[in-house]
C-alpha positions, -999 to +999 in steps of 0.1 A: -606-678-552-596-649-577-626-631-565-622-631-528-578-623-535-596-593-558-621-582-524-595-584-502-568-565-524-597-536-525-600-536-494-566-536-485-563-504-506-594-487-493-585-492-459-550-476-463-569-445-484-590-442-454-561-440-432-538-419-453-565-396-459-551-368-445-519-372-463-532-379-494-561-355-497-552-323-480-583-308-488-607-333-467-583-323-439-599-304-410-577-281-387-593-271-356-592-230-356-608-216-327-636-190-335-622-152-328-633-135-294-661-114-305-665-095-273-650-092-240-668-087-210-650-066-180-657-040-155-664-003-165-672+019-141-680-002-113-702-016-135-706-052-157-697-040-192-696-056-227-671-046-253-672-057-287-634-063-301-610-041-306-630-013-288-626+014-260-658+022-250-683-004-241-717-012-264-735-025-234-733-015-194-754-035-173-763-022-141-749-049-125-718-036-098-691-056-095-688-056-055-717-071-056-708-105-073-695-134-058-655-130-058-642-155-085-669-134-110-653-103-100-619-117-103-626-130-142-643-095-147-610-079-139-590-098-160-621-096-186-637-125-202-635-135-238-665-149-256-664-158-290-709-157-297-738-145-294-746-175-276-722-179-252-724-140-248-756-144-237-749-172-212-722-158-197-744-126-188-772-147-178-747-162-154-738-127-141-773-109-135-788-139-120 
């Protein structure tokens, strides 16, 4: 009987540890911070550009015209596009020469 009253008391506190967690460990705690925007991509020239952040002057112009991509593309390129990889960079201009 001790022995089951002694299971169930550990239990008890393990459960609320597991619970309390973030309270009590603030270290084990993981805040969501969203990865910086690496590049932007935006029209230049006429033309499908990629800028890296912070930057005037494009790093990459593909010879892809604007006029000649479906609407809601050119509409995004105006307002430019954030990407925040490599990855996602390369997606995104996948998307846009295909």
């Amino acid at each position: 009987m001790l022995k089951k009253a002694f299971i169930v008391a550990c239990a008890a506190v393990l459960l609320s540890l597991v619970l309390s967690r973030l309270s009590l460990f603030p270290s084990l705690r993981r805040e969501y911070t969203p990865d910086p925007v690496k590049y932007t991509i935006s029209e230049y020239r006429g033309m499908v550009a990629v800028f890296r952040r912070e930057e005037n002057r494009p790093f990459q112009i593909l010879y892809s015209y604007v006029k000649s991509l479906p609407a809601d593309l050119a509409k995004k390129l105006e307002r430019g596009i954030s990407v925040r990889s490599e990855r996602e960079l390369v997606k995104m201009l996948e998307k846009l020469s295909s």
